[in-house]
Each structure stands twice: as C-alpha cells, then as structure tokens.
Backbone and ligand atoms as CSV (ligand in chain L), in Angstrom:
chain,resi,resn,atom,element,x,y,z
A,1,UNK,N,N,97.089,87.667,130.797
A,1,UNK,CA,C,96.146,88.630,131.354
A,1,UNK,C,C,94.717,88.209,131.047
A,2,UNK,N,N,94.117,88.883,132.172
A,2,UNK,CA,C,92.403,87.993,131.767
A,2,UNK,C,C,91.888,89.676,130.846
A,3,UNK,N,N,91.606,89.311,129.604
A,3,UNK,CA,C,90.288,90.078,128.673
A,3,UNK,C,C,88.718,90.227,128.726
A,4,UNK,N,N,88.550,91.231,128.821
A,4,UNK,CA,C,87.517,91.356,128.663
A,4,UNK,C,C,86.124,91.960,127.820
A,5,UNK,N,N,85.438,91.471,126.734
A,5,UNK,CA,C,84.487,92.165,125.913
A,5,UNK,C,C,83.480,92.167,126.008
A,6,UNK,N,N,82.817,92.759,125.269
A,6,UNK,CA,C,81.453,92.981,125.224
A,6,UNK,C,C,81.142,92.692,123.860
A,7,UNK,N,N,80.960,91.080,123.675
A,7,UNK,CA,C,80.534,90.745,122.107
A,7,UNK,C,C,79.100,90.544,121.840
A,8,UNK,N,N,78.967,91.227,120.825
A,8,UNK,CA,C,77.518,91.313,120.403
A,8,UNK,C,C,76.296,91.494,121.515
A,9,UNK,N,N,77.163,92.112,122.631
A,9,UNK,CA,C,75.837,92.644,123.763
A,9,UNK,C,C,76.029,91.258,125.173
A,10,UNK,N,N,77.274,90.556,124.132
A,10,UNK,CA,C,77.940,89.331,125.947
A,10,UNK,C,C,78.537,89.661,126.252
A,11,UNK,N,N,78.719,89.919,127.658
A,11,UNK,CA,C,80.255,89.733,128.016
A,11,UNK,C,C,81.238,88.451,128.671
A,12,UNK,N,N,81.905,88.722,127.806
A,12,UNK,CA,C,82.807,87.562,127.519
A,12,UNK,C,C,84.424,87.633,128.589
A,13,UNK,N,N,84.512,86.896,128.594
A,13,UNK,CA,C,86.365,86.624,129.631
A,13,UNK,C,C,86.523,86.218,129.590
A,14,UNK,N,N,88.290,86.472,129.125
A,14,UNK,CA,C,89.065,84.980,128.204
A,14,UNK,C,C,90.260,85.653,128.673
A,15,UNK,N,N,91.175,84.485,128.825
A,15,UNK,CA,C,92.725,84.456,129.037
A,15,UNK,C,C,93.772,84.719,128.425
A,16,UNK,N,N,94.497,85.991,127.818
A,16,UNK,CA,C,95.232,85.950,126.968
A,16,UNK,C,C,96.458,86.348,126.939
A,17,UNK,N,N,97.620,86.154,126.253
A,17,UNK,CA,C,98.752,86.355,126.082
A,17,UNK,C,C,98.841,87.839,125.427
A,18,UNK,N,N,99.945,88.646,126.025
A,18,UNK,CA,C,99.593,90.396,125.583
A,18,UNK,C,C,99.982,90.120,123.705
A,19,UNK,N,N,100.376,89.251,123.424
A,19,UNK,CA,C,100.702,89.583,121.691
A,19,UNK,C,C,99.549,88.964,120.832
A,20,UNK,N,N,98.794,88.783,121.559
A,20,UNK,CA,C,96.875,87.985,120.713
A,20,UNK,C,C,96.849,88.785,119.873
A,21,UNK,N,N,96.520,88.409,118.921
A,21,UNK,CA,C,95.307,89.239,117.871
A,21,UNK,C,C,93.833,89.100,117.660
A,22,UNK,N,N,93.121,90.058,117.807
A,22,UNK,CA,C,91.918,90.254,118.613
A,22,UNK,C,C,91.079,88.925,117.784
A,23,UNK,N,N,91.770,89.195,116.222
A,23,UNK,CA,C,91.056,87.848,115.284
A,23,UNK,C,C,91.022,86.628,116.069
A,24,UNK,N,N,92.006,86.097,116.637
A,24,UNK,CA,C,92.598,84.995,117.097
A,24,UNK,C,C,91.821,84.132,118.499
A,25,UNK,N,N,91.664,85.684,119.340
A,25,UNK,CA,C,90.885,85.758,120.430
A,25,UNK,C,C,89.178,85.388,119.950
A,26,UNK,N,N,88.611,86.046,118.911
A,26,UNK,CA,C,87.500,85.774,118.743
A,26,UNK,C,C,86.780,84.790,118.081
A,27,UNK,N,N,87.996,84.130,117.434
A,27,UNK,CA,C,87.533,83.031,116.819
A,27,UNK,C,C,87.571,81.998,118.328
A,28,UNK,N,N,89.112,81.902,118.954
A,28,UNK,CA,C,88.986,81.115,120.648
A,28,UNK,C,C,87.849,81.087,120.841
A,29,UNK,N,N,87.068,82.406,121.231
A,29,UNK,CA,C,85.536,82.375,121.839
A,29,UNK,C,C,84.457,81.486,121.002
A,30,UNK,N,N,84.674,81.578,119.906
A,30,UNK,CA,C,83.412,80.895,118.786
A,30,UNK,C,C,83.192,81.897,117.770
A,31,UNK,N,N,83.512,82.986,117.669
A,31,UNK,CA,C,82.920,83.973,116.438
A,31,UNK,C,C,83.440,83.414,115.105
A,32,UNK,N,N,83.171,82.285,114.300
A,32,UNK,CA,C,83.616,82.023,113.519
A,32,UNK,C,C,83.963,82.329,111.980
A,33,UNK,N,N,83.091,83.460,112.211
A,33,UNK,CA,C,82.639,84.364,110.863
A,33,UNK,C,C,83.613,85.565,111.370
A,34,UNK,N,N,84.654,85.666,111.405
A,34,UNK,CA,C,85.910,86.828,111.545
A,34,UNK,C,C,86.726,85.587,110.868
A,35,UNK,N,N,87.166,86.220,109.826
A,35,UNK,CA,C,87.992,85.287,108.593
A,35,UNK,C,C,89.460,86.087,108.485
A,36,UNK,N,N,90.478,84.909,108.389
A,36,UNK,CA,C,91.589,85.187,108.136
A,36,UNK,C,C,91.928,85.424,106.637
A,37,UNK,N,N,92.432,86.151,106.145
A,37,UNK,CA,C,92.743,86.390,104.873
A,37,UNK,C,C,94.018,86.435,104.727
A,38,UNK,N,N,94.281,87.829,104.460
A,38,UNK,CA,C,95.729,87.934,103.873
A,38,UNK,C,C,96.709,88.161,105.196
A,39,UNK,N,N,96.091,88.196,106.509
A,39,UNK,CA,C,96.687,88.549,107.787
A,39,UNK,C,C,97.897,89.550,108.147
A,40,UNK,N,N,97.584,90.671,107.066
A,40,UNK,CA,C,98.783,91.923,106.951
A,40,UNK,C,C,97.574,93.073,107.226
A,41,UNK,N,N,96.489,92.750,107.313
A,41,UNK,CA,C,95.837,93.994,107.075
A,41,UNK,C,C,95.704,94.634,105.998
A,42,UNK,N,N,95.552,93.918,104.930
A,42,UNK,CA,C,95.480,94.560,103.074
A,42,UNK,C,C,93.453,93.821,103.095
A,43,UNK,N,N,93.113,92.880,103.409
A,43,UNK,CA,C,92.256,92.442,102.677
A,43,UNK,C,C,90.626,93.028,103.177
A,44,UNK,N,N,90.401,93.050,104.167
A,44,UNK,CA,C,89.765,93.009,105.342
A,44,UNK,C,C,88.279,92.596,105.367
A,45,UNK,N,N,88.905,91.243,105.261
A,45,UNK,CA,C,88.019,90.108,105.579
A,45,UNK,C,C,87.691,89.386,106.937
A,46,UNK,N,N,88.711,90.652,107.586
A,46,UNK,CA,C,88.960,89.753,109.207
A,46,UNK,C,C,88.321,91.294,109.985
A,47,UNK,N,N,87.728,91.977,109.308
A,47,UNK,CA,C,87.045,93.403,109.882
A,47,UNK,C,C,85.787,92.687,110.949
A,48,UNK,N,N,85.702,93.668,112.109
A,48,UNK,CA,C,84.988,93.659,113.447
A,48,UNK,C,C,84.759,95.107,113.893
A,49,UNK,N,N,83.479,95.080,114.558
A,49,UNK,CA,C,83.272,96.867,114.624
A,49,UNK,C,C,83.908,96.603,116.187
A,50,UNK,N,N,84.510,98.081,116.176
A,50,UNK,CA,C,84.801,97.860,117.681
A,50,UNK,C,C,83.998,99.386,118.354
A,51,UNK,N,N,83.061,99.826,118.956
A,51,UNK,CA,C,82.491,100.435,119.242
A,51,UNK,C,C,81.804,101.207,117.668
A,52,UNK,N,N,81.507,100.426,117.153
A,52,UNK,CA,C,80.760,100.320,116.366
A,52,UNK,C,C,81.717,101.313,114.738
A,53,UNK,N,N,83.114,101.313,114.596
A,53,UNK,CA,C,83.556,101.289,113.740
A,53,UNK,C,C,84.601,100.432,113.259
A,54,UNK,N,N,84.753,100.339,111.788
A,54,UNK,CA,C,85.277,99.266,111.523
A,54,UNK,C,C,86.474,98.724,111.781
A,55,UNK,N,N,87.325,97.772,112.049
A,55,UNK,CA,C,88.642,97.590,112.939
A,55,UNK,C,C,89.627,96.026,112.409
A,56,UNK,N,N,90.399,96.245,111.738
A,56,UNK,CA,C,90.682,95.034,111.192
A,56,UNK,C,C,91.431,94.026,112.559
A,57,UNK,N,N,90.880,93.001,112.787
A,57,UNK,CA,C,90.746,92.275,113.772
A,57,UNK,C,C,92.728,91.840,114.059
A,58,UNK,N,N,93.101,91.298,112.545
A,58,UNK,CA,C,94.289,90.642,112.402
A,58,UNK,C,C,95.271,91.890,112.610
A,59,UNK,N,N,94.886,92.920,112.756
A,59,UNK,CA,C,96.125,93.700,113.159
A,59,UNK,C,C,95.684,94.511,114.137
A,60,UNK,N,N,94.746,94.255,115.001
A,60,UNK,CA,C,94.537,94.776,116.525
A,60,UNK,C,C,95.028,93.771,117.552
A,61,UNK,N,N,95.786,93.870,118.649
A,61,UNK,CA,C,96.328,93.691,119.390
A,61,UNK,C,C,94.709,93.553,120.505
A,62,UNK,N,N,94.443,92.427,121.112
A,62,UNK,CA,C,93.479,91.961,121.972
A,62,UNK,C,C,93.413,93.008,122.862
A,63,UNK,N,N,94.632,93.404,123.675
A,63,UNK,CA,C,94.530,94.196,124.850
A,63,UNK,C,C,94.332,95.415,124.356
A,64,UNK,N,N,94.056,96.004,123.465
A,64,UNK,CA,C,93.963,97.342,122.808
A,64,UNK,C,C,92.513,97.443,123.250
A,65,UNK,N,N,91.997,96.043,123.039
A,65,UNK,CA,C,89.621,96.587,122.679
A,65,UNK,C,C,89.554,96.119,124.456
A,66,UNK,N,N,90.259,95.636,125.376
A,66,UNK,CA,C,89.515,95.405,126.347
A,66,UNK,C,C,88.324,96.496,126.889
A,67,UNK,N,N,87.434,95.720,127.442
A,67,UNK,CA,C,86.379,96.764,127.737
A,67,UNK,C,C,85.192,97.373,126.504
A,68,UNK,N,N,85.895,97.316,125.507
A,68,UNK,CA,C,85.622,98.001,124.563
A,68,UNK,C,C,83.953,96.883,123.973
A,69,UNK,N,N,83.120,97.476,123.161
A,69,UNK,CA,C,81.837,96.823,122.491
A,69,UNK,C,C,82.220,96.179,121.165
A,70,UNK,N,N,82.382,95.074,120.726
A,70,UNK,CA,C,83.067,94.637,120.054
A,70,UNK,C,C,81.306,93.603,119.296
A,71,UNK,N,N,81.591,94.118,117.606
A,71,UNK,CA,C,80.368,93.488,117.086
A,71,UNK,C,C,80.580,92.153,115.554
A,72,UNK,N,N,80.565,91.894,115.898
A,72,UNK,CA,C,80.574,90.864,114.701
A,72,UNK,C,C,79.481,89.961,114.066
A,73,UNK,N,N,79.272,89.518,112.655
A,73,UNK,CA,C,78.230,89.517,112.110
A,73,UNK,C,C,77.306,88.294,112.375
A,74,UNK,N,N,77.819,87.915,113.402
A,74,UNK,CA,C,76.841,87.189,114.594
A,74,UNK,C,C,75.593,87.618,115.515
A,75,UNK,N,N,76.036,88.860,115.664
A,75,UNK,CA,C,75.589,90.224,116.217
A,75,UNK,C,C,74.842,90.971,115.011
A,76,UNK,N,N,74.745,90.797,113.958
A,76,UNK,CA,C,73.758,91.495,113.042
A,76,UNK,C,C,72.992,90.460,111.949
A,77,UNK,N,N,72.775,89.412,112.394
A,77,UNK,CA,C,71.884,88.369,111.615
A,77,UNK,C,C,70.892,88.924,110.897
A,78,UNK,N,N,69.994,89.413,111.593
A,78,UNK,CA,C,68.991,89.849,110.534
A,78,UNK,C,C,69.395,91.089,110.008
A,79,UNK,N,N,70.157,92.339,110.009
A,79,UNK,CA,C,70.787,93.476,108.706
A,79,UNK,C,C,71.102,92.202,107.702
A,80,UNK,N,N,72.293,91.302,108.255
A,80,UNK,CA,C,73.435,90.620,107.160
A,80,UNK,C,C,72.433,90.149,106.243
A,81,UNK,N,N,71.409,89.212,106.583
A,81,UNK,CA,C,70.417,88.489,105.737
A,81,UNK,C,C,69.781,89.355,105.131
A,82,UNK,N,N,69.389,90.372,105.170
A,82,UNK,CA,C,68.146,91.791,104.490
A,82,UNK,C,C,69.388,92.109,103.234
A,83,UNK,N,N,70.551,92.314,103.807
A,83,UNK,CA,C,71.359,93.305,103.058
A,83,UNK,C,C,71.907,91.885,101.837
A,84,UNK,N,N,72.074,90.805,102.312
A,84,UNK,CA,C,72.641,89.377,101.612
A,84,UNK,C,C,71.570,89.577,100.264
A,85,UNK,N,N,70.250,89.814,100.584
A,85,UNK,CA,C,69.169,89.264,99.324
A,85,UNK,C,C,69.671,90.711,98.587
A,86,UNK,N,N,69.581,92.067,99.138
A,86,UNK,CA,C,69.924,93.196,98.347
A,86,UNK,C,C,71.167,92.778,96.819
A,87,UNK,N,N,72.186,92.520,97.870
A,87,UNK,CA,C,73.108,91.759,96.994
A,87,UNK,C,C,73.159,91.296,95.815
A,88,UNK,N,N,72.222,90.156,96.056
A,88,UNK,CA,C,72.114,89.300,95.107
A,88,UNK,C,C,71.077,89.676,93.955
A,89,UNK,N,N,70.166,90.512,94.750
A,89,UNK,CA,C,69.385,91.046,93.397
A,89,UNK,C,C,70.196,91.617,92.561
A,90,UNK,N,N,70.778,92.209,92.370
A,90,UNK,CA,C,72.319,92.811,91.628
A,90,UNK,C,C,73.198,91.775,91.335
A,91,UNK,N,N,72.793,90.790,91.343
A,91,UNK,CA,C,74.083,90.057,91.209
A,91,UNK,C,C,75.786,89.879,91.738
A,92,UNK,N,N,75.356,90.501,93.070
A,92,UNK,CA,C,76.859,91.011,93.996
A,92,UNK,C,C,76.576,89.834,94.964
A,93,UNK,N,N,76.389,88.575,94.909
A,93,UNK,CA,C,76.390,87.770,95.711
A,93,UNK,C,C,77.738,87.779,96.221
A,94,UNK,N,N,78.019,86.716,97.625
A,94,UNK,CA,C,79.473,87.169,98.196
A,94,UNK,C,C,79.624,85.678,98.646
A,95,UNK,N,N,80.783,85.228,98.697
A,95,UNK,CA,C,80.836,84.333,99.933
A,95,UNK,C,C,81.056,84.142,101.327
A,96,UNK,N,N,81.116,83.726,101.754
A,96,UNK,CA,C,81.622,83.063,103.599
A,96,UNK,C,C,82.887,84.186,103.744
A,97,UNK,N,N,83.761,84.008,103.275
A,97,UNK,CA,C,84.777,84.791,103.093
A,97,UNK,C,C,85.097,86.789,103.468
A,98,UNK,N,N,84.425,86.975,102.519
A,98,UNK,CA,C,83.903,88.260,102.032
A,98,UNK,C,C,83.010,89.395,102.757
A,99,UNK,N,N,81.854,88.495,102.552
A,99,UNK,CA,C,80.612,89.040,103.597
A,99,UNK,C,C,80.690,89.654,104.918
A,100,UNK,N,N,81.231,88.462,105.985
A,100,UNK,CA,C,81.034,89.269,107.426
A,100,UNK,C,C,81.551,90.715,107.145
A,101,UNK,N,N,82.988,90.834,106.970
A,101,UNK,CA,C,83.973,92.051,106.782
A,101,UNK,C,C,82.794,92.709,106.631
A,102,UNK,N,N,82.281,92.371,104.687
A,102,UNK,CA,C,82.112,93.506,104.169
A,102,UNK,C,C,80.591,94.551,104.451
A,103,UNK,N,N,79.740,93.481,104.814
A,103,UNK,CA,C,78.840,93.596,105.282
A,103,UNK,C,C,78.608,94.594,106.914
A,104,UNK,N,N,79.561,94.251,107.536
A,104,UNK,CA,C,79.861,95.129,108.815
A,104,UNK,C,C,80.334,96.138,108.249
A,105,UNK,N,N,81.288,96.368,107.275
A,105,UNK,CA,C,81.725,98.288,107.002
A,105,UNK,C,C,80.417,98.915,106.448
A,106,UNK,N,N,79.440,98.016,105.858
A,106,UNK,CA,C,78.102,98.841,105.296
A,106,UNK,C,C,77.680,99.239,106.268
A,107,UNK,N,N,77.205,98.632,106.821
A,107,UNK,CA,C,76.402,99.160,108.096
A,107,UNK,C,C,77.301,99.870,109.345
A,108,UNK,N,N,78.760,100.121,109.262
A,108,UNK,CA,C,78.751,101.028,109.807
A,108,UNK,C,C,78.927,102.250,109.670
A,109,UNK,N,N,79.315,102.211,107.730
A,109,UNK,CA,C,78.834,103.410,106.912
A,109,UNK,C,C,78.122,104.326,106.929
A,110,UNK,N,N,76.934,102.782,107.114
A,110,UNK,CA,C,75.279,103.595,106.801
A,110,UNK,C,C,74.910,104.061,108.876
A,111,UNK,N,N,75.978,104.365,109.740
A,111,UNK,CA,C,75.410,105.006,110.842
A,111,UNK,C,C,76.603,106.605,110.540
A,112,UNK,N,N,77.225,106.363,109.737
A,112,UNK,CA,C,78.514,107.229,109.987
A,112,UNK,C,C,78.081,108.459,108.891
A,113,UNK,N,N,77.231,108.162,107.666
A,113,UNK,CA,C,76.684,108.498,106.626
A,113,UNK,C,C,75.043,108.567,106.593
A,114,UNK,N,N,74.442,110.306,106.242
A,114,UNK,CA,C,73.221,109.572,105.921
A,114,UNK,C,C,73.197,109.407,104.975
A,115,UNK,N,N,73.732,110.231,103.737
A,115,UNK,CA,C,72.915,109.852,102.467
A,115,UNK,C,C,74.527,109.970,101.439
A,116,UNK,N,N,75.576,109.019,101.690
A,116,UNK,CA,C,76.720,108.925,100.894
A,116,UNK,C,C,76.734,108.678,99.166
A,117,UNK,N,N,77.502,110.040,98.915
A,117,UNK,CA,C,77.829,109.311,97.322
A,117,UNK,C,C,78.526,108.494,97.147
A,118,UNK,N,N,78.485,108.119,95.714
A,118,UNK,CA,C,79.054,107.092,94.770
A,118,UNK,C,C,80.369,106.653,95.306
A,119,UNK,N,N,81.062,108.070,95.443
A,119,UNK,CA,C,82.430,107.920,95.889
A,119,UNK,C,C,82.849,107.983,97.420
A,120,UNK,N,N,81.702,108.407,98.105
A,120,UNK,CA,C,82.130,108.329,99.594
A,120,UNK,C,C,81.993,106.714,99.938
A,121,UNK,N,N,81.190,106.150,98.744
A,121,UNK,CA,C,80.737,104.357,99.715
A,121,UNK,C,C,81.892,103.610,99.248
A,122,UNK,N,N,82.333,104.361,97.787
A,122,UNK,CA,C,83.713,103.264,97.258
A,122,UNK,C,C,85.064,103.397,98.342
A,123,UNK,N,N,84.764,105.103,98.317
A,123,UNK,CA,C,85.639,105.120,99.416
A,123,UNK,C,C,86.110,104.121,101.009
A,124,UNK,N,N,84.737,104.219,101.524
A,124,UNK,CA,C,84.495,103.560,102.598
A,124,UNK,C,C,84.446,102.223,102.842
A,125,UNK,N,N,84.529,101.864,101.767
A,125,UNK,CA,C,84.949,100.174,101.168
A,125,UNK,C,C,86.235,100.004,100.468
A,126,UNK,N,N,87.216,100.667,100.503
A,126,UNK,CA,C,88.120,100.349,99.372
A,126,UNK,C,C,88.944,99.630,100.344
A,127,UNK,N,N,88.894,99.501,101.573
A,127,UNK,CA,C,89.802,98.011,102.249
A,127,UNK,C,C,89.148,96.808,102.388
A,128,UNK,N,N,87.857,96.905,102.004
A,128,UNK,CA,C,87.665,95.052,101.599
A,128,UNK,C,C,87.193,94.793,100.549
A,129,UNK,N,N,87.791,93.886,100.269
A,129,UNK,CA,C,88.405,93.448,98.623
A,129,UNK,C,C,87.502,91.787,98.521
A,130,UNK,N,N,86.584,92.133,97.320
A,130,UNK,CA,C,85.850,90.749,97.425
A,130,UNK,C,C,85.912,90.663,95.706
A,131,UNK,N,N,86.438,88.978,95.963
A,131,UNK,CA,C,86.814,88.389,94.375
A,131,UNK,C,C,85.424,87.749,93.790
A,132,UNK,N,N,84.125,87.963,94.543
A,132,UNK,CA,C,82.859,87.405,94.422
A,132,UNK,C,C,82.481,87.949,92.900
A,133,UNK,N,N,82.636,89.164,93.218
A,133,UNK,CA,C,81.378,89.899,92.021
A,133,UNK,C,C,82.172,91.448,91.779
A,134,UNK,N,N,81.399,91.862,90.587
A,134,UNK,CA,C,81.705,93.015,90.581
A,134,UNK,C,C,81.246,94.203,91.066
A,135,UNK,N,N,82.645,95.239,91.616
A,135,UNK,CA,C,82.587,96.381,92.371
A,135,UNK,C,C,81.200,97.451,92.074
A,136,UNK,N,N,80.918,96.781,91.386
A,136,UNK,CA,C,79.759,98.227,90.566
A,136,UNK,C,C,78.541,97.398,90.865
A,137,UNK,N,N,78.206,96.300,90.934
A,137,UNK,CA,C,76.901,95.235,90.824
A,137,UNK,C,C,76.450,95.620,92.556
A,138,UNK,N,N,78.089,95.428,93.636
A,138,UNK,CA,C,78.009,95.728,94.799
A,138,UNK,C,C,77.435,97.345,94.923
A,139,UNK,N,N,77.531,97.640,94.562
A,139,UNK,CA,C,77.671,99.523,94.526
A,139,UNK,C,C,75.748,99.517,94.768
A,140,UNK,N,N,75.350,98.758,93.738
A,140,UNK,CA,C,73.950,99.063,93.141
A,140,UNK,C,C,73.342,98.240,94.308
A,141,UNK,N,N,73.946,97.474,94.930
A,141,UNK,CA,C,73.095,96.660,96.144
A,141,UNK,C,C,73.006,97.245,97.811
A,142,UNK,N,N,73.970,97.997,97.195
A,142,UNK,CA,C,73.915,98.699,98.854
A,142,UNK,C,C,73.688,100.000,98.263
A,143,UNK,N,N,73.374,100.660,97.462
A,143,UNK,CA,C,72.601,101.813,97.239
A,143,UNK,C,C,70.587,101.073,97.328
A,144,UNK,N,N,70.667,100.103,97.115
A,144,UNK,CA,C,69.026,99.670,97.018
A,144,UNK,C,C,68.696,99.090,98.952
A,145,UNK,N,N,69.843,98.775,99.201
A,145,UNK,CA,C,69.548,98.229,100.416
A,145,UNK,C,C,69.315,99.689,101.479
A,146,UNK,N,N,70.009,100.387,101.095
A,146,UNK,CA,C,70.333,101.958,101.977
A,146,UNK,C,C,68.986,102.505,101.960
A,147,UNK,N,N,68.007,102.520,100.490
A,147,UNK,CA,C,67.561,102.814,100.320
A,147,UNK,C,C,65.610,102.663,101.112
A,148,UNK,N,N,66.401,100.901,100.773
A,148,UNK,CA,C,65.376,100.292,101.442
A,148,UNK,C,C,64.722,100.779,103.474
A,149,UNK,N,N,66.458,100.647,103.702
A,149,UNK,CA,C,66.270,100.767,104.746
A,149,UNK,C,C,65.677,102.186,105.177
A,150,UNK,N,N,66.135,103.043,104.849
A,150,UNK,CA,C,65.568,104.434,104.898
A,150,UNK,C,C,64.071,104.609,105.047
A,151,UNK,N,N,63.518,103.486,103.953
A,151,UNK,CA,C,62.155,103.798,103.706
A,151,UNK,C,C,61.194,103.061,104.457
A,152,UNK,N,N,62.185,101.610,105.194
A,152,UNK,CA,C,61.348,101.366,106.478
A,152,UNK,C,C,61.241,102.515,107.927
A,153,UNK,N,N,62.392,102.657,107.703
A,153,UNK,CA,C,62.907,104.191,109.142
A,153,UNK,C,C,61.443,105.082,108.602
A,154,UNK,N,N,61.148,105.681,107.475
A,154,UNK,CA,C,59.531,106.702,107.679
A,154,UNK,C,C,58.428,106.004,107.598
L,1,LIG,FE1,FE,92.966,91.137,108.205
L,1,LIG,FE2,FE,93.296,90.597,105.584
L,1,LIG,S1,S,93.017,89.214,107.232
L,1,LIG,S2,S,93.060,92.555,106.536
C-alpha cells in the first residue's frame, strides 16, 4: 500500500507492506534519529510525536499514522539544542540513543502541561529510560529549561 505522512511539515510517500513498523518506515525515509532499542516497546528510545503526542514508533503499525502529522527530532533542531545545553548544565547529558525519544516527550509534556510537578514530569517520562545520567540531574534540567522557556514566552 502507498503511505502517506506529514513529517516534520513534508509530505512524504512511501510504499509499504501492511505489517511495517512506523520505526522502520521512518528510518526507510532518512529520519535517522528514531532509534531502535529494546523493540518491545519497554525502552522508548524509538518515541515519535504523532499529532504531536508521544507514540512509540516500534510498536505502531505504519498504516495506523497514515495521514496523520508525524514529528521527529529532525523537526525540532533548535528546542533539542536549547533543551541539550539545559541538560548538561545539570549534568544530565544524554546520548544519540536517548535524546531524540526523550527530548520529544519533554516537549510534548511541556504543550500538554503548563506548570507540571515533580511527579507529573517523572510520571510523563517513566517510559524512556536513559542509562546516560541520573534521573534527578534530568529532573533539574528540564525544570530550568521549562523555566527558561516560559520566560522567553513573557
Ligand atoms: Fe521502541 Fe524500545 S525501541 S520502546
């Protein structure tokens, strides 16, 4: 069947077999930053917004998002880089790995949330799992980045 998306604001058409996984499909296209991990859907390192919430790629079925706005962190270069230095000021640096995922559930947190606690962000992160740094160093980088951002928005 021919597919069709809307990646990062392209639209894209590609040829696919009905048992694709949308991961599979988007890497085909070039999105190379949608990472395979544990490919059960435990890790979600292979996370993609699909109308702008979060969607683990390796266990969506391609023909499920046709049509659908499909974003990946190709599509948010400059958040990923703003929110990357947040990070690291905390010492929550991430790798290649880690990042796209985790970086896309922040930001679609921070549209889903205005002003989340402690436990709504652990919450909202507790399906991607990064062996980078610690959970609490992360905590303090996207509370400074949230923060940040807020204070460019007034
Ligand atoms: Fe999809 Fe781990 S690769 S959740």
């Amino acid at each position: 069947m021919l597919l069709n998306l809307n990646v990062n604001g392209r639209i894209r058409e590609i040829a696919i077999s009905p048992d694709e996984y949308l991961l599979d499909v988007l890497r085909k296209l070039g999105y190379l930053s949608v990472k395979r991990g544990c490919d059960t859907g435990s890790c979600g390192l292979c996370t993609v917004l699909v109308d702008d919430k979060p969607v683990l790629s390796c266990s969506t079925l391609a023909v499920r998002v046709h049509g659908k706005k499909i974003t990946t962190i190709e599509g948010c270069k400059k958040e990923a880089e703003q929110f990357a230095e947040f990070m690291a000021a905390e010492g929550a640096e991430q790798c290649g790995f880690c990042a796209p995922g985790f970086t896309l559930t922040v930001l679609a947190m921070m549209k889903e949330y205005d002003n989340p606690t402690d436990e709504e962000i652990l919450h909202y992160l507790n399906g991607n799992l990064c062996r980078c740094s610690g959970y609490m160093s992360q905590l303090r980088g996207i509370k400074n980045y949230m923060e940040a951002v807020k204070k460019d928005e007034n």
